[in-house]
C-alpha positions as CSV (number, residue, x, y, z in Angstrom):
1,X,0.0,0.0,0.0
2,X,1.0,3.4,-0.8
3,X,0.2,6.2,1.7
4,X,-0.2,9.7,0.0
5,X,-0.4,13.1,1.5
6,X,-0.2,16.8,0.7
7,X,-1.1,20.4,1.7
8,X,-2.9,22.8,-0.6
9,X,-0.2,23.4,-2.8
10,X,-0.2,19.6,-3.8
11,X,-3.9,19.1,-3.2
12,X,-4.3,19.6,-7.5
13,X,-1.5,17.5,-8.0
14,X,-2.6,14.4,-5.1
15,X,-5.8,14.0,-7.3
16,X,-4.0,13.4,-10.3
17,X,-1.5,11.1,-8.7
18,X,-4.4,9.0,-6.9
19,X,-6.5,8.8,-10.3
20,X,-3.4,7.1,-11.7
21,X,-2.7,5.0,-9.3
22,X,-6.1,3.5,-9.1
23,X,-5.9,3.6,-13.3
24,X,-3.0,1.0,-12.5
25,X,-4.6,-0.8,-9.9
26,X,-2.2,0.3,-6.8
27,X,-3.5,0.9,-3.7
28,X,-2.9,3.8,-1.5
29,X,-4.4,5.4,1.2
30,X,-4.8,8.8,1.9
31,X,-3.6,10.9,4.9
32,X,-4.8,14.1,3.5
33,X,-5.5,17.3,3.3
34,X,-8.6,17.1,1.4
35,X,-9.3,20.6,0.0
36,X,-6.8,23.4,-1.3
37,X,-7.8,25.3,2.1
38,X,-4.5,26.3,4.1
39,X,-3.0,24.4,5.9
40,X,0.2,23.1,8.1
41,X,2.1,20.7,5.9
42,X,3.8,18.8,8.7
43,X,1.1,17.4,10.0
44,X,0.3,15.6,6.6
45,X,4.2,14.8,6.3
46,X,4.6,13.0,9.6
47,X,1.4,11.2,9.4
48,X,2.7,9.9,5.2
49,X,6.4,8.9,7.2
50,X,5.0,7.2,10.6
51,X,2.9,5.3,7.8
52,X,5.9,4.0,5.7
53,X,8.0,3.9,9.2
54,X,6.0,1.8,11.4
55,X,4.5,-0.9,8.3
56,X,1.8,0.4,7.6
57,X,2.5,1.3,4.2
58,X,5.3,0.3,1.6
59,X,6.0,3.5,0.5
60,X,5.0,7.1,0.6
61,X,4.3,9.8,-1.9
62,X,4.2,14.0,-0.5
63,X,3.3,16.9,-2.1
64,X,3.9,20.2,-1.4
65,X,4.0,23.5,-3.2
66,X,7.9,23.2,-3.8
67,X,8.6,19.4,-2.4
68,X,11.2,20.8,0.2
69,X,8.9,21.5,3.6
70,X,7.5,17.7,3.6
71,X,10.5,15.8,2.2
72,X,12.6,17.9,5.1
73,X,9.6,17.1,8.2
74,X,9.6,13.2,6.7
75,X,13.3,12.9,6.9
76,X,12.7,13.6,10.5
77,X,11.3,10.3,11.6
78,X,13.7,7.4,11.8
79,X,13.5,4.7,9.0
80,X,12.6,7.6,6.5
81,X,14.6,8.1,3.6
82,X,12.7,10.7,1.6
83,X,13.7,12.1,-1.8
84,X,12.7,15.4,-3.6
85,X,12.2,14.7,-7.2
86,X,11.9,16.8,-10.2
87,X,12.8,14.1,-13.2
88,X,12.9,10.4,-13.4
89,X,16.1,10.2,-13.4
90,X,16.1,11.4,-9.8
91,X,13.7,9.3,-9.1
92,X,15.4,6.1,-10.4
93,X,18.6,7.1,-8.8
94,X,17.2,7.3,-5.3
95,X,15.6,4.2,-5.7
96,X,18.0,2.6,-6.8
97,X,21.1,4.0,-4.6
98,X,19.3,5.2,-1.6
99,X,16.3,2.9,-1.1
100,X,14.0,6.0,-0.7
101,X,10.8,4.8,1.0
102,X,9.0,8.3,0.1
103,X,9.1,10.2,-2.7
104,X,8.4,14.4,-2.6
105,X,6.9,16.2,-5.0
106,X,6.8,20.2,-5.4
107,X,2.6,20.5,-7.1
108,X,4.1,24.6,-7.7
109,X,7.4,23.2,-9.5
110,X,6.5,20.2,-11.7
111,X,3.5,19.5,-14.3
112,X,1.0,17.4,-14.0
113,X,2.5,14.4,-16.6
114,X,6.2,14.4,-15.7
115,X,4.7,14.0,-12.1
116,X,3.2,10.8,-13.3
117,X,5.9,9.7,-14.8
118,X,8.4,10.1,-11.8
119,X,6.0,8.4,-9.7
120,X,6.0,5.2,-12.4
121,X,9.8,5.5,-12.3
122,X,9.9,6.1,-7.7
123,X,7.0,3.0,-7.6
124,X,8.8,0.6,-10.3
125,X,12.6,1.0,-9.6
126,X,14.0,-1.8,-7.1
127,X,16.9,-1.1,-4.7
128,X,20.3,-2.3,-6.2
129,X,21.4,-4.0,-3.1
130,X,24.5,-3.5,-4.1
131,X,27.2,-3.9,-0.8
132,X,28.5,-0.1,-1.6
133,X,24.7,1.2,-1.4
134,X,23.6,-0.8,1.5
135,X,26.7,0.1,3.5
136,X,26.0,3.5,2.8
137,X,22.3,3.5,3.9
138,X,23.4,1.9,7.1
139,X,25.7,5.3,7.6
140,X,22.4,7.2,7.1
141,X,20.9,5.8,10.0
């Protein structure tokens, strides 16, 4: 399961992203916020990461107006490795090197279809578990 969350400035951009999901039969659930109304991004970022961190989900998806606010808050709780994304190479890469468990999005910085495809890339890239990468995610924590 995938656990999704945003504050206004994603809102636009979480209904896209859920719409495609469900087009490619993924579940996710949602954390919220559930309107373009203002409001405190943490609290949407740490509810996404305690989701991913404690089991409940497999990975997490956050959007914000820029990426930077939630992907800093869900780097915060331990077992989080978060990465703010603007192409898929990015998003392969962290995948691939860092075994990023959430992915950040900026809803301000990023159009709507190149934030599709870098969520295809984050949810279909496997780790390398190569000994260099692991070793180094072990320094990260």
């Amino acid at each position: 399961m995938i656990a999704i969350g945003c504050d206004q400035g994603g809102y636009e951009l979480k209904q896209v992203i859920m719409k495609h999901l469900t087009e490619r039969g993924l579940v996710y659930k949602d954390f919220g916020s559930f309107s373009t109304e203002s409001v405190d991004y943490p609290e949407y970022a740490k509810k996404v990461a305690h989701a991913v961190a404690d089991g409940e989900c497999d990975r997490g998806i956050l959007i914000c107006g820029t990426g930077i606010g939630v992907s800093i808050v869900a780097n915060k709780v331990k077992g989080i490795r978060a990465a703010l994304c603007t192409d898929c190479f990015m998003a392969e890469a962290t995948r691939e090197h860092n075994d990023a468990n959430v992915l950040a999005l900026g809803g301000r910085v990023i159009g709507q279809g190149l934030a599709v495809k870098i969520v295809d890339t984050f949810l279909d890239t496997k780790f390398s578990n190569e000994e260099r990468h692991v070793r180094r995610i072990l320094m990260m924590e």
